[in-house]
C-alpha positions as CSV (number, residue, x, y, z in Angstrom):
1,X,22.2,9.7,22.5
2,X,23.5,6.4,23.6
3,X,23.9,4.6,19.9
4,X,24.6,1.3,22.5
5,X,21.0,1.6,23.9
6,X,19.0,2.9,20.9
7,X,20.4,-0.2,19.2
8,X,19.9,-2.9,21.9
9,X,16.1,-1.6,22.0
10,X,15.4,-1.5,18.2
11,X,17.2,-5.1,18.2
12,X,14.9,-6.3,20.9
13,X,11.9,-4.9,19.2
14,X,12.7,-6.0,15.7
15,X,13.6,-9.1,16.9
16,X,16.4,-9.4,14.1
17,X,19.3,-7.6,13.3
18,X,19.4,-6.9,9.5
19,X,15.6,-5.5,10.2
20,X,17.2,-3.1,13.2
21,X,19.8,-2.0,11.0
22,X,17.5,-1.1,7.9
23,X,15.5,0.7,10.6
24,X,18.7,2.4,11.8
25,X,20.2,3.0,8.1
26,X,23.3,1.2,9.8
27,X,25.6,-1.9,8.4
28,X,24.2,-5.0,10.6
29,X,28.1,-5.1,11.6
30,X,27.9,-1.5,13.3
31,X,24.3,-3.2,14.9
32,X,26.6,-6.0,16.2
33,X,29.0,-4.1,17.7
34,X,26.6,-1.9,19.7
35,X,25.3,-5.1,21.4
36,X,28.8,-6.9,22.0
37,X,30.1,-3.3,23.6
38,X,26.5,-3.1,25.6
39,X,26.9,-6.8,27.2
40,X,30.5,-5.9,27.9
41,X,29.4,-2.6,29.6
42,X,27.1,-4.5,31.9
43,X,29.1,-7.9,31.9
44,X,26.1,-10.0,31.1
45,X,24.3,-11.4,27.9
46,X,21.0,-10.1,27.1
47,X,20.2,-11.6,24.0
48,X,18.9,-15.0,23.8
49,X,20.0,-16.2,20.2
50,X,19.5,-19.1,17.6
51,X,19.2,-19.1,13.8
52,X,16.1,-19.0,14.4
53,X,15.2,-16.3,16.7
54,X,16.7,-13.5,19.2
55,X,14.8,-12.7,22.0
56,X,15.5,-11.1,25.2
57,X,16.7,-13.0,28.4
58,X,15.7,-12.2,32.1
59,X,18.8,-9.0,32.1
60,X,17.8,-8.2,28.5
61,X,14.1,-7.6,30.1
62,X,15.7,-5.5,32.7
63,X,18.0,-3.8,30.7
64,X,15.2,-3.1,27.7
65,X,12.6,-1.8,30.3
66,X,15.5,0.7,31.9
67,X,16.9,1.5,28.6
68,X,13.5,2.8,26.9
69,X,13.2,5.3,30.5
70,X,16.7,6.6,29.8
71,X,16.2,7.2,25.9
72,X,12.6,8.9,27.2
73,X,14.7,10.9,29.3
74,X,17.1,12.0,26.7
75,X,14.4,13.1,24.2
76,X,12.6,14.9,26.9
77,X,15.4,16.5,27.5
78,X,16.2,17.7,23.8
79,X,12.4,19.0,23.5
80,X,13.5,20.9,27.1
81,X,16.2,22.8,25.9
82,X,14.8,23.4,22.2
83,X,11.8,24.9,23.9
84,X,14.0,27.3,25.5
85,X,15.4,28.7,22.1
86,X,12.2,28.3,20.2
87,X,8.5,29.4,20.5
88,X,6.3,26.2,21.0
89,X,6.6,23.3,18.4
90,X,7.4,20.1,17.9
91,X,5.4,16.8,19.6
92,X,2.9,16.5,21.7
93,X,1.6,13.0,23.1
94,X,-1.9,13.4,24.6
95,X,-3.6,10.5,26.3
96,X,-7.3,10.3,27.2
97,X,-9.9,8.3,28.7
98,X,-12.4,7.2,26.2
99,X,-15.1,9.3,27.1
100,X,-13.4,12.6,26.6
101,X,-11.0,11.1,24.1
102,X,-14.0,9.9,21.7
103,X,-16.1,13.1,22.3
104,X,-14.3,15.9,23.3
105,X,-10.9,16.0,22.7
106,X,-10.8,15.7,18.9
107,X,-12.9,19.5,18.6
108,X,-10.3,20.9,21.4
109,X,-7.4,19.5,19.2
110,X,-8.7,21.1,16.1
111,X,-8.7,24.1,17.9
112,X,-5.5,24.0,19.3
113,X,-3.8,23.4,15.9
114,X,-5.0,26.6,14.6
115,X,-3.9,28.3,17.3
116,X,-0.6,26.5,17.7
117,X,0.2,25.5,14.0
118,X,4.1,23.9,14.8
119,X,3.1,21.9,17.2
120,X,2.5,18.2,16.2
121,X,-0.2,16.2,18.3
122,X,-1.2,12.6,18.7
123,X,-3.9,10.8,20.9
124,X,-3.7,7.9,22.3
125,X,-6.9,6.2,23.9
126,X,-7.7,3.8,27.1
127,X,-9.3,3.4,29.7
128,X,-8.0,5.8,33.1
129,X,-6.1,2.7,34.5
130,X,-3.5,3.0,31.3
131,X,-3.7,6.5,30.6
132,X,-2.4,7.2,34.0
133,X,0.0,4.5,33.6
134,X,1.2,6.1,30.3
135,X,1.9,9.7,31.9
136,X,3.7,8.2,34.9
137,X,6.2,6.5,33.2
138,X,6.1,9.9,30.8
139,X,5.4,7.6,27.4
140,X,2.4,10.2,27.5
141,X,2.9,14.2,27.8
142,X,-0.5,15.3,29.2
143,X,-3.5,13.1,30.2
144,X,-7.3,14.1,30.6
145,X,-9.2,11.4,32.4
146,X,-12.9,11.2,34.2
147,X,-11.8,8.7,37.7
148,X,-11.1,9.1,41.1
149,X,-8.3,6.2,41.3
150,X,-5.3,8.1,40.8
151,X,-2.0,7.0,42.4
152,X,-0.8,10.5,42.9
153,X,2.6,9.6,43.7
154,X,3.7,9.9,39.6
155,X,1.4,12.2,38.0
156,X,0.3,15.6,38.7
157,X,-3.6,15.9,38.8
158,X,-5.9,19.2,38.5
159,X,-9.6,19.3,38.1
160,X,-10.5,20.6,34.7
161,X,-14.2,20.3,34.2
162,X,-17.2,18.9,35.3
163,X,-19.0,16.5,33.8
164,X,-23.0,14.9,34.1
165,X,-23.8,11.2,33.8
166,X,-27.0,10.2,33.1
167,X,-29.0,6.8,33.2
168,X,-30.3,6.2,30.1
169,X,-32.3,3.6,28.1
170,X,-34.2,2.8,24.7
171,X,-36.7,5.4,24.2
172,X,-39.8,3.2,23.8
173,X,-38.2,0.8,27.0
174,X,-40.6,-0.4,29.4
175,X,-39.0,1.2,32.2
176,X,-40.0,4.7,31.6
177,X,-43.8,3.8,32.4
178,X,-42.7,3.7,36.1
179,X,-42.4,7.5,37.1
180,X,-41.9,7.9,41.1
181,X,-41.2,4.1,41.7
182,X,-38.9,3.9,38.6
183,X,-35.6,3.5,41.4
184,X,-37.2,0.1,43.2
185,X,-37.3,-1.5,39.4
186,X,-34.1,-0.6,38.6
187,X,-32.3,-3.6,40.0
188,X,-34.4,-6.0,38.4
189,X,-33.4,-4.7,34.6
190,X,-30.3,-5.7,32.7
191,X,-27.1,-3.3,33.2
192,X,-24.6,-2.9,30.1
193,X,-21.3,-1.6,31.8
194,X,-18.1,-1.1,31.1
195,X,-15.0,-2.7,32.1
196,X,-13.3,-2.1,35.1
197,X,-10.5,0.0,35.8
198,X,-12.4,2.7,33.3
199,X,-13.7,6.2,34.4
200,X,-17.4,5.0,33.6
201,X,-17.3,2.0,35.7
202,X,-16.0,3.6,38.3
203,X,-19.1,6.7,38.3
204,X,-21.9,3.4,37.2
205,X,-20.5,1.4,40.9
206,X,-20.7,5.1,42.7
207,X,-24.6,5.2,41.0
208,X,-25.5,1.9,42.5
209,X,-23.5,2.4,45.8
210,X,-25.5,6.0,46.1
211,X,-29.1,4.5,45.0
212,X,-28.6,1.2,46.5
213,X,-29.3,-0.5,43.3
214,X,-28.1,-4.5,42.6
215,X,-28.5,-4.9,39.2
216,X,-29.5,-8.8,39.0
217,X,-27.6,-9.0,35.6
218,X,-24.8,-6.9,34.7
219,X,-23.2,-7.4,31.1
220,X,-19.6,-5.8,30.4
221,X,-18.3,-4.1,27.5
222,X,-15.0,-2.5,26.5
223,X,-16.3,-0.2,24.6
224,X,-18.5,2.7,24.8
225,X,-20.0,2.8,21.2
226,X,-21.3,-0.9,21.5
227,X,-22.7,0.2,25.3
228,X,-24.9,2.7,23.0
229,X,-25.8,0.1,20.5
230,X,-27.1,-1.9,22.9
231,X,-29.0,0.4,24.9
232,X,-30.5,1.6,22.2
233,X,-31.8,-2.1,20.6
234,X,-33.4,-2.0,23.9
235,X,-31.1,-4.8,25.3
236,X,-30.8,-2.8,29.0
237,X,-29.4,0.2,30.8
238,X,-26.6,2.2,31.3
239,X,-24.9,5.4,32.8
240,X,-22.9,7.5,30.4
241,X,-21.5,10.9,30.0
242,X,-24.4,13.0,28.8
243,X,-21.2,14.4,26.3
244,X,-21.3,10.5,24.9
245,X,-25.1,10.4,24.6
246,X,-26.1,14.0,23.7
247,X,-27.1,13.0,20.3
248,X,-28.9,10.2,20.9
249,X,-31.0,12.0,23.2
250,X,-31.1,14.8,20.8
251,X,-32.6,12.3,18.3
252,X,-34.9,10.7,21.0
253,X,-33.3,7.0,20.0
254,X,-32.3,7.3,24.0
255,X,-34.4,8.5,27.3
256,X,-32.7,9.6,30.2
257,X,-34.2,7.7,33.4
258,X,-34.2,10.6,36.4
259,X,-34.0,9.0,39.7
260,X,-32.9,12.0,41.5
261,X,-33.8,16.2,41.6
262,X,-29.8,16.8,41.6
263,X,-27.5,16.1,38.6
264,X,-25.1,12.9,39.2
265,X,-21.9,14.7,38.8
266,X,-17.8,13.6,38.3
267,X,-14.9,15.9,37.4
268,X,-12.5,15.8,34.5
269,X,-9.1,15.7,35.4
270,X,-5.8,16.9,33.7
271,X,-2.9,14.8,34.9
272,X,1.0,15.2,33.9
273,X,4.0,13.5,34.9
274,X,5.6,14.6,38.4
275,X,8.8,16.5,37.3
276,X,10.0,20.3,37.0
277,X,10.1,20.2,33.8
278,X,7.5,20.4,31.0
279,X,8.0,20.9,27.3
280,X,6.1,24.2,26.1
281,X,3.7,22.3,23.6
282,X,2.7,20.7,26.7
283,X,2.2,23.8,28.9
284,X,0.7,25.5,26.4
285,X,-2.0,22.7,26.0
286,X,-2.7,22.7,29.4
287,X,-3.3,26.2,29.6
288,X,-5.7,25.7,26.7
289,X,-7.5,22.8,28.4
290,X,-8.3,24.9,31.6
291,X,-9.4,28.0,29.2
292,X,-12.1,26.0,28.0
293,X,-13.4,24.9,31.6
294,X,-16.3,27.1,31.2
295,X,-17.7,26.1,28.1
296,X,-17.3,22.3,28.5
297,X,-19.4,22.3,31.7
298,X,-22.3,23.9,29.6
299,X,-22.4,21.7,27.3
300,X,-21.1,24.1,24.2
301,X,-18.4,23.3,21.6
């Protein structure tokens, strides 16, 4: 590994040297030298510095941003070659979207550790917009997400399950009085959403593209949990995963609102970096994810 870079980043991101060299178990002398020998290498100062502060300059931006893809690069590369030698082990960075992050992916992980003991996982959530980000840029190993807008040009992307959204409100709402004209009132009533650039926003504009509804007040959220809250106080409506609200509809604190005969549908997606290469933990994951296809689109985990 390039000790230059390594130090330069942990310099930038410490923001003080005797901090990156505690972090590096280096003298702050050796932490020195990595950054004189790195500004000579590129012939230009990236460190803005006073006894007060260091922070990165306009080239230390540059060079930090380019330096944590290289390091990336080398450690994917290590995990590479080790899987070669070795059965599957080691890391494993899963990002999701917060709908199958918060409800599904924390059974499937428990799962997966029993059945693949060595290898070490972590989750990351946010919204679709960030997750795909994440994956692109390969900070992220393997991605699940429920939206359509996918620049494909960094990520692979394969359909992995289905998944029903449902309208829903309080159980004792007004709303549910009104049977076969329940779609002209829908516009009138209070929306809870979430925010865009999120895999539920995206299906909730589809819903009132499809059914031509113009919610006259539309309140946004970023998070999924308070959504329920509030729907449940009775404070308005929402469309959600039917995996997200399956309890509360279980425990009748929610109704669903039908405004259709056919289910309102969306996939689950499985996305990965565009490369050749793929460390086993995150192949074998993947292969795990489809297996369960079946089961997640009935409803059973």
């Amino acid at each position: 590994m390039d000790q230059q870079l390594l130090a330069f980043i942990t310099v930038a991101e410490e923001q003080n040297f005797t901090r990156a060299a505690d972090k590096l178990h280096i003298s702050q002398p050796a932490i020195s030298q990595h950054i004189q020998s790195l500004e000579q290498r590129l012939d230009i100062k990236l460190l803005d510095r006073t006894n007060k502060f260091i922070r990165l300059n306009k080239a230390g931006e540059i060079a930090y941003h380019h330096a944590k893809e290289i390091l990336n690069l080398y450690n994917q590369m290590n995990h590479l070659i080790h899987d070669m030698k070795n059965e599957a082990s080691g890391s494993l960075n899963i990002g999701a979207s917060f709908t199958f992050g918060e409800y599904v992916l924390p059974y499937l992980v428990a799962e997966f550790r029993d059945l693949y003991p060595k290898i070490h996982s972590t989750i990351q959530i946010a919204n679709t917009h960030k997750i795909v980000e994440h994956v692109s840029k390969g900070n992220l190993d393997i991605g699940i997400i429920e939206g359509r807008l996918i620049d494909h040009r960094f990520v692979e992307v394969e359909t992995f399950a289905e998944d029903t959204v449902v309208i829903v409100a309080a159980n004792d709402h007004p709303i549910h009085q009104y049977k076969n004209s329940v779609l002209d009132k829908l516009s009138k009533e209070t929306w809870i959403v979430r925010e865009n650039g999120s895999g539920t926003r995206e299906i909730t504009d589809f819903v009132f593209q499809t059914y031509s509804i113009s919610p006259s007040t539309l309140v946004e959220y970023g998070s999924t949990q308070v959504i329920k809250e509030s729907v449940a106080a009775g404070l308005g409506l929402t469309v959600l995963s039917k995996w997200v609200v399956r309890r509360e509809l279980e425990w009748k604190s929610l109704r669903e609102i039908h405004i259709s005969s056919s289910p309102i549908q969306r996939n689950f997606f499985i996305i990965t970096q565009k490369s050749d290469f793929h460390t086993k933990s995150t192949l074998v994951f993947k292969e795990f994810l489809l297996n369960q296809s079946e089961r997640l689109n009935e409803f059973r985990l």
